[in-house]
C-alpha positions in Angstrom: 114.6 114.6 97.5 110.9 112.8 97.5 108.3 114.9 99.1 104.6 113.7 100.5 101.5 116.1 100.4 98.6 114.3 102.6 95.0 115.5 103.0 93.1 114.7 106.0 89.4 115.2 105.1 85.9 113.3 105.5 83.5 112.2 102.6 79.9 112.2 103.5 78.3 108.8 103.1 76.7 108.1 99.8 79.6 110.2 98.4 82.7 107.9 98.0 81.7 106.5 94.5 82.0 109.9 93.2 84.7 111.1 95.0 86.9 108.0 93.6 85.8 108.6 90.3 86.6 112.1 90.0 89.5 111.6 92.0 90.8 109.2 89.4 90.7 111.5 86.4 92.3 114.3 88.8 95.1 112.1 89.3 95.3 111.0 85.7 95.0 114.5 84.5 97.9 115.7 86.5 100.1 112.8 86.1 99.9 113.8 82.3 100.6 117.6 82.8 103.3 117.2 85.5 105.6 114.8 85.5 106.7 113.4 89.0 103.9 112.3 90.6 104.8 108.3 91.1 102.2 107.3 94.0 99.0 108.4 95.4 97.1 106.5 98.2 93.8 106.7 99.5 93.4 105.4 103.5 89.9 105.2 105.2 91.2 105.7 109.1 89.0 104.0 111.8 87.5 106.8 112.4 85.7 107.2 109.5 88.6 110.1 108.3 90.5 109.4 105.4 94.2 110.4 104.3 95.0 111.1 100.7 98.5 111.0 100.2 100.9 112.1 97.3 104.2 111.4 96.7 106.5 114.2 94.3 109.9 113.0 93.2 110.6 116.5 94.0 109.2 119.7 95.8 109.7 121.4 92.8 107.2 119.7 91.0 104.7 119.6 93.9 105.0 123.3 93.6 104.5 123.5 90.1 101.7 121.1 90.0 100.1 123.4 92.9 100.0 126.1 91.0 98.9 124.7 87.7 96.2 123.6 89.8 94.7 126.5 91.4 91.1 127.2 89.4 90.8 124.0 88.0 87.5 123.2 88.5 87.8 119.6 88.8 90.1 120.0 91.7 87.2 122.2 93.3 84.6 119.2 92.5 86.8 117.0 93.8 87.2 118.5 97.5 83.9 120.1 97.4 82.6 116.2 98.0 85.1 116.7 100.9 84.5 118.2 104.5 87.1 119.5 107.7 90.0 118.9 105.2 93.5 119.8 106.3 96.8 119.1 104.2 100.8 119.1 105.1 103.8 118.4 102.9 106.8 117.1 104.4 110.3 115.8 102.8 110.8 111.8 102.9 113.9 111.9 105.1 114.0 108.1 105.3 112.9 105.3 103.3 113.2 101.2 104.2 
């Protein structure tokens, strides 16, 4: 079953550029090391907050890709231009 992982977070302003750029190779490098991954989807809420979310055919390969993350330093790049982030998984239950 399809699984989401969002990120709440804030990007200071003057910081965006960068964080899209590095946060296209992040996506592109996982993509090729785990398969699964068939969306991500970047949303600047009105208040200024945005929500980063990743969708996993399966919570198996979230978990995997979770783990092969941990360390990688462009993951740590990535969210260090990132402040008061948060993250949840939940399983799709319901699709139209």
């Amino acid at each position: 079953m399809p699984v989401i992982r969002i990120h709440r977070y804030r990007v200071e302003a003057g910081q965006l550029d960068e964080l899209l750029a590095k946060r296209a190779i992040l996506i592109d490098g996982i993509r090729s090391a785990n398969p699964g991954l068939t969306e991500t989807r970047l949303t600047r809420l009105e208040d200024g907050r945005y929500t980063d979310t990743w969708r996993w055919d399966t919570a198996e390969q979230l978990l995997t890709a979770i783990n092969a993350s941990q360390g990688f330093p462009l993951v740590d790049a990535t969210m260090g231009l990132t402040a008061d982030a948060t993250v949840e998984t939940g399983e799709i239950v319901d699709e139209r």
